[in-house]
MISE-65618 format. One line per field, with one value per atom (N, C-alpha, C): residue number from 1; residue in three letters; atom name; x, y, z. Coordinates in nm, 4 decimals. Last residue first. Layout:
num = [NUM:...] .
residu = [ALA:...] .
atome = [CA:...] .
u = [X:...] .
v = [Y:...] .
w = [Z:...] .
***
This chain:
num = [119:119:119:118:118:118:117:117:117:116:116:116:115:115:115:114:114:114:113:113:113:112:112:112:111:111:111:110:110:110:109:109:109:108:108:108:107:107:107:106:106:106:105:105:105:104:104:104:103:103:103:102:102:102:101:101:101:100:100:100:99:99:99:98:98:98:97:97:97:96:96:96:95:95:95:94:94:94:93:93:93:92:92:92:91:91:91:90:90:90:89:89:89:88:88:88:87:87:87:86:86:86:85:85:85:84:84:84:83:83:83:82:82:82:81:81:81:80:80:80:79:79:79:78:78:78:77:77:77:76:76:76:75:75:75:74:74:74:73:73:73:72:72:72:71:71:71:70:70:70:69:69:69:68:68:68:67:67:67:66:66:66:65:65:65:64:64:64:63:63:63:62:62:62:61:61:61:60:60:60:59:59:59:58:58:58:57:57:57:56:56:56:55:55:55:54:54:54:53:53:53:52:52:52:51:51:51:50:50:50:49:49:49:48:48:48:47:47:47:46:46:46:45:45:45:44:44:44:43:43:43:42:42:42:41:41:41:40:40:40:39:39:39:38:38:38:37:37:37:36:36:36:35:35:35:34:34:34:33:33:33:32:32:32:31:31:31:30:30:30:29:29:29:28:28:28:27:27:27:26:26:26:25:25:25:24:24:24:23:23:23:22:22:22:21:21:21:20:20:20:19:19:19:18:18:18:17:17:17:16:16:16:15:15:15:14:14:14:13:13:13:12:12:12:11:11:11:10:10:10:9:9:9:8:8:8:7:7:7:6:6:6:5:5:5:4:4:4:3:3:3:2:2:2:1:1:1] .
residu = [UNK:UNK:UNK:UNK:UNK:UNK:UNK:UNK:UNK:UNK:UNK:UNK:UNK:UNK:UNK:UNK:UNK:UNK:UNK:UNK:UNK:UNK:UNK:UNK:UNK:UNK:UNK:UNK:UNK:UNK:UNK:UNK:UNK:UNK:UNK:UNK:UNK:UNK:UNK:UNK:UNK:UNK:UNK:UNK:UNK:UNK:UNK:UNK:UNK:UNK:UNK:UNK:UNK:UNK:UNK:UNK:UNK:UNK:UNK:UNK:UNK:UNK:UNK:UNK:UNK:UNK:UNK:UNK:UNK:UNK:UNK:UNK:UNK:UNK:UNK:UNK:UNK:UNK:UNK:UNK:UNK:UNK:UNK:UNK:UNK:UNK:UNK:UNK:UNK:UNK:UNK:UNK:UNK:UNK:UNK:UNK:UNK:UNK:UNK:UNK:UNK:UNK:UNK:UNK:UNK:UNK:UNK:UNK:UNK:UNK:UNK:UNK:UNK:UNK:UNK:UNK:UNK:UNK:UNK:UNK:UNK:UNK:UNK:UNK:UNK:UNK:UNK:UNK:UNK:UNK:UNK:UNK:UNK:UNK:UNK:UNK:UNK:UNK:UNK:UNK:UNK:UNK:UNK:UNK:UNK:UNK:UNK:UNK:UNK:UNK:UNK:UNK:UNK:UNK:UNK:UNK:UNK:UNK:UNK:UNK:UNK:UNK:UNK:UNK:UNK:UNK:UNK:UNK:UNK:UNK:UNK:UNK:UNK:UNK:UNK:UNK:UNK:UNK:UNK:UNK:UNK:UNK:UNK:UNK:UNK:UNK:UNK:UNK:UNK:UNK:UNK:UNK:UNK:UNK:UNK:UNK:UNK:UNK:UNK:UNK:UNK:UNK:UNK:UNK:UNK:UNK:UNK:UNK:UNK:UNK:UNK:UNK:UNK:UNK:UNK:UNK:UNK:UNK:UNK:UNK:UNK:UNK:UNK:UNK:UNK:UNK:UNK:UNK:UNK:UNK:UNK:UNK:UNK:UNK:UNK:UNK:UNK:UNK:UNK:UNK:UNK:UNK:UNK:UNK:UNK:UNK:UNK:UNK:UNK:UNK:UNK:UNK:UNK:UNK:UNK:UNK:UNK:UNK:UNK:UNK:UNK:UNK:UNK:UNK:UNK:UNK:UNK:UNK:UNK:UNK:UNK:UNK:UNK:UNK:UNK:UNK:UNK:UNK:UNK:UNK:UNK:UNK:UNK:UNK:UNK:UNK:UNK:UNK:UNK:UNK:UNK:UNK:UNK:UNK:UNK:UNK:UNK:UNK:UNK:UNK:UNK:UNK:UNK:UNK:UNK:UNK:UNK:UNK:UNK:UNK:UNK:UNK:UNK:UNK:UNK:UNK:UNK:UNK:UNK:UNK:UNK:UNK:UNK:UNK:UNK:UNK:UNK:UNK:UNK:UNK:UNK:UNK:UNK:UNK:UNK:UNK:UNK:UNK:UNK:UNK:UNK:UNK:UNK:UNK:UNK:UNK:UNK:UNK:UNK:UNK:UNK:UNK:UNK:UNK:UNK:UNK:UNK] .
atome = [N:CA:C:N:CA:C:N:CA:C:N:CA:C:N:CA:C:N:CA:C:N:CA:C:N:CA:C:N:CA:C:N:CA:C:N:CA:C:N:CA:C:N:CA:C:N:CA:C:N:CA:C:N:CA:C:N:CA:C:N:CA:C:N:CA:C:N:CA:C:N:CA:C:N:CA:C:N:CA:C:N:CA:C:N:CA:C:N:CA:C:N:CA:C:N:CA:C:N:CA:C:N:CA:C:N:CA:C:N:CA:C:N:CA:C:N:CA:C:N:CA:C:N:CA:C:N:CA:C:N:CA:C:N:CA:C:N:CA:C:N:CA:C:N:CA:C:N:CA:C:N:CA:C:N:CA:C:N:CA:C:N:CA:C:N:CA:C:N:CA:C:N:CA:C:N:CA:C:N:CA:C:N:CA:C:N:CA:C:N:CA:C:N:CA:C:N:CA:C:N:CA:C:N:CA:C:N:CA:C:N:CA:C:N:CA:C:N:CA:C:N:CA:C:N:CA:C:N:CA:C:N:CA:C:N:CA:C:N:CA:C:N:CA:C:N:CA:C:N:CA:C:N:CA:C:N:CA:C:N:CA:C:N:CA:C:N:CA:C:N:CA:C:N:CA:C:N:CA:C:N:CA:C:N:CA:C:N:CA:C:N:CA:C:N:CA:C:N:CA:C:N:CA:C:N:CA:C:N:CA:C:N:CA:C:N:CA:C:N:CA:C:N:CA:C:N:CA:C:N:CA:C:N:CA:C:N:CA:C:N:CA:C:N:CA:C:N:CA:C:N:CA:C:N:CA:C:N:CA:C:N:CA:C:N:CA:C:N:CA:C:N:CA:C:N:CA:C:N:CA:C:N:CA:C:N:CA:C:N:CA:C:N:CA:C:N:CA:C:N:CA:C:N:CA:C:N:CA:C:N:CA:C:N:CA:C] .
u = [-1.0730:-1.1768:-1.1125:-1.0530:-1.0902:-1.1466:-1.0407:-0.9745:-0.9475:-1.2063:-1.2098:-1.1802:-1.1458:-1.2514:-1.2972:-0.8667:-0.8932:-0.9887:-0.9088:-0.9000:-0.9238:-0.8228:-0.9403:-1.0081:-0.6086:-0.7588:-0.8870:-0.3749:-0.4395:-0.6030:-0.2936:-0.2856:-0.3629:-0.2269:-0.3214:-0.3638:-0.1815:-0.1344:-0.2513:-0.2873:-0.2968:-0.2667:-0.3019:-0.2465:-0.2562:-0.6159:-0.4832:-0.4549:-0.8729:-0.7440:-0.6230:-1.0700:-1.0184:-0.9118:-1.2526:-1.2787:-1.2227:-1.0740:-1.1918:-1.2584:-0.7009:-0.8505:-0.9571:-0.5131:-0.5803:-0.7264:-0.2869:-0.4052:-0.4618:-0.0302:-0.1101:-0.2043:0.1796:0.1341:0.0200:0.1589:0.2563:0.2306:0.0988:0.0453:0.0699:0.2788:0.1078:0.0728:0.5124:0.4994:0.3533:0.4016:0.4501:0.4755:0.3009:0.1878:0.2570:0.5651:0.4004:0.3233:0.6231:0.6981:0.6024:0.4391:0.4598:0.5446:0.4126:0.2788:0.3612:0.5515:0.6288:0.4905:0.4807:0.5702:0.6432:0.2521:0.2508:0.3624:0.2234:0.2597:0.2803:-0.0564:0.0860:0.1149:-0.3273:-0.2753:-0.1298:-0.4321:-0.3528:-0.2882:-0.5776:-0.6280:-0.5451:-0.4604:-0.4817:-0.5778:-0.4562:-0.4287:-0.5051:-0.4503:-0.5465:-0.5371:-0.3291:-0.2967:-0.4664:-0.3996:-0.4268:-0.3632:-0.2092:-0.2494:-0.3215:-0.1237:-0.1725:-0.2898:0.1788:0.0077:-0.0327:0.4455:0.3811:0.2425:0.4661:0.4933:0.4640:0.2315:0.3169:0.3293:0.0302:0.1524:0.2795:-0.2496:-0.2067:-0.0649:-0.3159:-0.3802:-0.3322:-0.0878:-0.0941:-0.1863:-0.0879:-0.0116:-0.0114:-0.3560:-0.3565:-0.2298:-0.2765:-0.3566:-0.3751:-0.0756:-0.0357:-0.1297:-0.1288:-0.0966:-0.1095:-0.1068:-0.2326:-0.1787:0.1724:0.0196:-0.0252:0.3743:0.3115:0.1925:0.6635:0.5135:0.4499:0.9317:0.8965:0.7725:0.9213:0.9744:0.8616:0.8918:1.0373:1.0343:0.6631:0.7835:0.9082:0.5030:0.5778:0.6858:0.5719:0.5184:0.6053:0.6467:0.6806:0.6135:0.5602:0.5347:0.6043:0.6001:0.5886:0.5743:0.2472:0.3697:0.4200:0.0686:0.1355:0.2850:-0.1876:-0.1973:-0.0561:-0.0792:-0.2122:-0.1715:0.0846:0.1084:0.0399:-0.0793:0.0891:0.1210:-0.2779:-0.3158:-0.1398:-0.1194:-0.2359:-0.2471:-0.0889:0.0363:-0.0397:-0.3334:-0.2186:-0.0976:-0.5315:-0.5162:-0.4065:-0.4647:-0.4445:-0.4629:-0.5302:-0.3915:-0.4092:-0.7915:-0.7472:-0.6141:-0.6406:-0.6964:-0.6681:-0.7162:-0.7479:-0.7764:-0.4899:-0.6554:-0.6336:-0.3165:-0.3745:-0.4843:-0.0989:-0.2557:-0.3045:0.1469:0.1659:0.0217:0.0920:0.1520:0.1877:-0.2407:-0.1531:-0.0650:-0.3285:-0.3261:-0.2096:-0.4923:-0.3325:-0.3872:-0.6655:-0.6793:-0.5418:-0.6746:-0.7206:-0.6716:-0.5937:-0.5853:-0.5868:-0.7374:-0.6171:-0.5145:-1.0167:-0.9353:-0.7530:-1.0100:-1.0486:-0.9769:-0.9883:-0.9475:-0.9099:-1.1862:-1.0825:-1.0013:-1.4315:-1.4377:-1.2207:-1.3982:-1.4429:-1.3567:-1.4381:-1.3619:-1.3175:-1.7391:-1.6143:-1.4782:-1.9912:-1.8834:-1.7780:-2.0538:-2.0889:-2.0197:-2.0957:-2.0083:-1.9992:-2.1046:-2.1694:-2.0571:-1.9034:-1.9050:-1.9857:-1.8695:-1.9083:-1.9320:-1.5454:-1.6905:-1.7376] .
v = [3.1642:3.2628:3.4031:3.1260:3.0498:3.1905:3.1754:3.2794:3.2445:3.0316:3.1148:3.2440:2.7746:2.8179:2.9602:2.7085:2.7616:2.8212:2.6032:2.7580:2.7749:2.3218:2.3960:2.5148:2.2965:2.3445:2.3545:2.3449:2.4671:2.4531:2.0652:2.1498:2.2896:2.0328:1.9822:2.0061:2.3672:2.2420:2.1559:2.3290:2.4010:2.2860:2.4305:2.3320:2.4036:2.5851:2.6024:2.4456:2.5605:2.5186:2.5056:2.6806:2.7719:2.7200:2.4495:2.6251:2.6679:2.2187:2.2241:2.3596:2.2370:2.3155:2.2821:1.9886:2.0655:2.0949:1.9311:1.8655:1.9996:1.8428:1.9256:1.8573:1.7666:1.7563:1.8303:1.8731:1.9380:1.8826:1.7042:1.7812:1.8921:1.4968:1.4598:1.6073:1.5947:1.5093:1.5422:1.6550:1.7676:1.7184:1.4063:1.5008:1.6490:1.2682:1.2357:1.3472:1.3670:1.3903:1.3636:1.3505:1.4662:1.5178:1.0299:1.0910:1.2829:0.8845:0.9385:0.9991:0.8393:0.9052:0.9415:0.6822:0.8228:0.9182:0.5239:0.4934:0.6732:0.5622:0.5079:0.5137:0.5281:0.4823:0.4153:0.7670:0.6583:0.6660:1.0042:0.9211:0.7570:1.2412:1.0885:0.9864:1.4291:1.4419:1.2933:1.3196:1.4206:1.4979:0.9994:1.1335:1.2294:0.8422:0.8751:1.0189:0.6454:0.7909:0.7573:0.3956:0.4032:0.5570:0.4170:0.4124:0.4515:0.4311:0.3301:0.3239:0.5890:0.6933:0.5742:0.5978:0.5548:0.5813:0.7736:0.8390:0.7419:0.6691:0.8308:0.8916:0.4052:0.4909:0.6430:0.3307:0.2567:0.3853:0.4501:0.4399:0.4133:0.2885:0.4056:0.4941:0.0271:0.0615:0.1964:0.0292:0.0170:0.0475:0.0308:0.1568:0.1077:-0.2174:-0.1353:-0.0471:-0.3062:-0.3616:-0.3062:-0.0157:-0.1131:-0.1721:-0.0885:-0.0108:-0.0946:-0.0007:-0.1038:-0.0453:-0.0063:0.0842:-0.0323:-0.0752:-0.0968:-0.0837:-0.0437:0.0617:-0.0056:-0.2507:-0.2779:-0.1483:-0.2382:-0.2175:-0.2111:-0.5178:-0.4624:-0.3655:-0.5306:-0.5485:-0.4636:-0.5196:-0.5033:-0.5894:-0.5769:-0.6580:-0.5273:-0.4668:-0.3824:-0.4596:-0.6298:-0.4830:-0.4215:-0.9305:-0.8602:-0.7059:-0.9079:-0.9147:-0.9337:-0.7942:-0.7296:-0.7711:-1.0024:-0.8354:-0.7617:-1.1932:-1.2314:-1.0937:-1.1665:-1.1800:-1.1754:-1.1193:-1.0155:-1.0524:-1.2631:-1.2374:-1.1542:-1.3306:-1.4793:-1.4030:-1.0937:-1.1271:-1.2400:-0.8793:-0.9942:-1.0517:-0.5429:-0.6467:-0.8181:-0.1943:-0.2912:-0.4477:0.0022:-0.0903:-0.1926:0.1893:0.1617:0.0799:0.1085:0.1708:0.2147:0.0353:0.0761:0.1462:-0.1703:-0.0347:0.0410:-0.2794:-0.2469:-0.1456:-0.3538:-0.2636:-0.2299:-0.6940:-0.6105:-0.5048:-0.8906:-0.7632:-0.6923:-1.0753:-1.0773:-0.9699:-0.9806:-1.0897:-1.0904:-0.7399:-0.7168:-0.8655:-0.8207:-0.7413:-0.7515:-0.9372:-0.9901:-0.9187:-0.7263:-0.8398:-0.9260:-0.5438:-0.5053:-0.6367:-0.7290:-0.6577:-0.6251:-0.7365:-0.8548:-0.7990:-0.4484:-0.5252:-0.6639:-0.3728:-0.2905:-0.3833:-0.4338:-0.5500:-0.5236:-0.2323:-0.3900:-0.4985:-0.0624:-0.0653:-0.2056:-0.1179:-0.1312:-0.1166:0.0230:-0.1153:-0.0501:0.1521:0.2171:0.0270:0.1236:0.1311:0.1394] .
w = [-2.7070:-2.7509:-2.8034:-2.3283:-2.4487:-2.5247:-2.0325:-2.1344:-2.2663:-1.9538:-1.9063:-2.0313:-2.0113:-2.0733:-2.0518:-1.8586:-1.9936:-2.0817:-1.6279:-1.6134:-1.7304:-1.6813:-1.6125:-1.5811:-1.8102:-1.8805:-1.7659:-1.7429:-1.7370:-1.8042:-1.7100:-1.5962:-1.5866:-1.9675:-1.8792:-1.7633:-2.1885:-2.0879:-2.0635:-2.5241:-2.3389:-2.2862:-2.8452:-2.7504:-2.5849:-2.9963:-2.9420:-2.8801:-3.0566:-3.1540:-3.1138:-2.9458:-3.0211:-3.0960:-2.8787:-2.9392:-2.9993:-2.8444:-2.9336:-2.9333:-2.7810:-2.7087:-2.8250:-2.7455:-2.8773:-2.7757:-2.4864:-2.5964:-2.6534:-2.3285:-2.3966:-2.4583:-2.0482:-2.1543:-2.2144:-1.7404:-1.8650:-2.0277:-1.6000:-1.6049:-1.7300:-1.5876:-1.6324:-1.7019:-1.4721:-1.5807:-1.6452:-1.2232:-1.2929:-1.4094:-1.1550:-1.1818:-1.2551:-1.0895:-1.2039:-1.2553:-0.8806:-1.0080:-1.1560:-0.6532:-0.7023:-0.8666:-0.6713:-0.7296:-0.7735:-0.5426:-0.6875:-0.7554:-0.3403:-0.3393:-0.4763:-0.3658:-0.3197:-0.3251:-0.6783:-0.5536:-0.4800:-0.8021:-0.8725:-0.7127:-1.0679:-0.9505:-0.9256:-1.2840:-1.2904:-1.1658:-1.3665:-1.2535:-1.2382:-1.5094:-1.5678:-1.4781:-1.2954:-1.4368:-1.5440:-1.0053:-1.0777:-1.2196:-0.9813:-1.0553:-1.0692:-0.6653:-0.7939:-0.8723:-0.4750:-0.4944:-0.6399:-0.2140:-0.3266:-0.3379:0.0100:-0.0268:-0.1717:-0.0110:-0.0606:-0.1105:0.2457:0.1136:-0.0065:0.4882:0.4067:0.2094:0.5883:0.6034:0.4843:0.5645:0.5313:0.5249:0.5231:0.4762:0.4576:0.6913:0.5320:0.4583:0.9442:0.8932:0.6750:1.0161:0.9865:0.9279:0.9975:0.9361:0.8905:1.1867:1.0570:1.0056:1.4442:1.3860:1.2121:1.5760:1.5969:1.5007:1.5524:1.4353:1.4635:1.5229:1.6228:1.4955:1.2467:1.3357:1.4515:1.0805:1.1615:1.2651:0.7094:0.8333:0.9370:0.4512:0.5256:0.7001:0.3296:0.3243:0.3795:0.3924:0.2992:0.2180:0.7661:0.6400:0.5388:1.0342:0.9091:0.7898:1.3423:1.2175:1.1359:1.6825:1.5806:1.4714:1.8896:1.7988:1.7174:1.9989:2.0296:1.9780:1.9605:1.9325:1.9354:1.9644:1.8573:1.8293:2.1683:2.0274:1.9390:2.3984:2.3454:2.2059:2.3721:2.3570:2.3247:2.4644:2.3531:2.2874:2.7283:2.6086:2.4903:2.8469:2.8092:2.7073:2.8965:2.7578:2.7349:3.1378:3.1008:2.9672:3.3020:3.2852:3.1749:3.0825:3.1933:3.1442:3.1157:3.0414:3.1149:3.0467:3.1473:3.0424:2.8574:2.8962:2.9604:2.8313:2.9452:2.9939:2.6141:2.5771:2.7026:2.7700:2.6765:2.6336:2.9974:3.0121:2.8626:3.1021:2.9326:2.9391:3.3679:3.2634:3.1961:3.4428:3.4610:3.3685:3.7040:3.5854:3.5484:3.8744:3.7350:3.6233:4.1496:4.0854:3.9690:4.1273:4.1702:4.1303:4.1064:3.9666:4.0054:4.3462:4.2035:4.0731:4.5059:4.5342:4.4128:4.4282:4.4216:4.4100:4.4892:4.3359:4.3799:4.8120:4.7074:4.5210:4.8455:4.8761:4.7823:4.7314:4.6876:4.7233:4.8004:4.6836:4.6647:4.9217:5.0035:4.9330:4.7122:4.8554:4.8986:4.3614:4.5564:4.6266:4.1782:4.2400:4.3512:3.8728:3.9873:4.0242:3.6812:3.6843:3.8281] .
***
């Protein structure tokens, strides 16, 4: 941040004392919270995949990459785990039901298109 001239000495002195930066994020952080900040933000941790993350990450980790995260079927909307969502859905999708126009059985997968060529 911008320091007076007239404080510039002083200010350096102080931070140079006080202040260490996070060789891992780069944030400036007072020395007396640094161990505090390495294992708040930069502990590992466990997700319940197995696999070993910084805590800062996991969150975002949980939400998009772990194969654990919780998916919905766009067939059923039944919440299953992400990684067995692709076998599900070729499962899901493949069952049938009785078209109310015309009578026929159609996949599940195809009735969205079906009204198309209903008839």
């Amino acid at each position: 941040k911008d320091i007076p001239v007239a404080n510039f000495i002083m200010h350096e002195i102080h931070c140079s004392r006080n202040i260490e930066v996070c060789r891992y994020c780069s944030e400036s952080i007072p020395k007396s919270e640094m161990k505090n900040h390495m294992e708040s933000e930069h502990g590992q941790v466990t997700c319940k995949c197995r696999m070993k993350i910084e805590r800062s990450l996991l969150k975002d980790h949980e939400a998009s990459a772990c194969p654990l995260r919780p998916a919905l079927c766009q067939y059923c909307d039944i919440q299953l785990a992400f990684s067995k969502l692709q076998d599900h859905e070729t499962y899901c999708g493949a069952r049938t039901e009785r078209c109310g126009g015309c009578g026929r059985n159609v996949m599940v997968k195809d009735l969205k298109e079906h009204p198309q060529v209903c008839g």
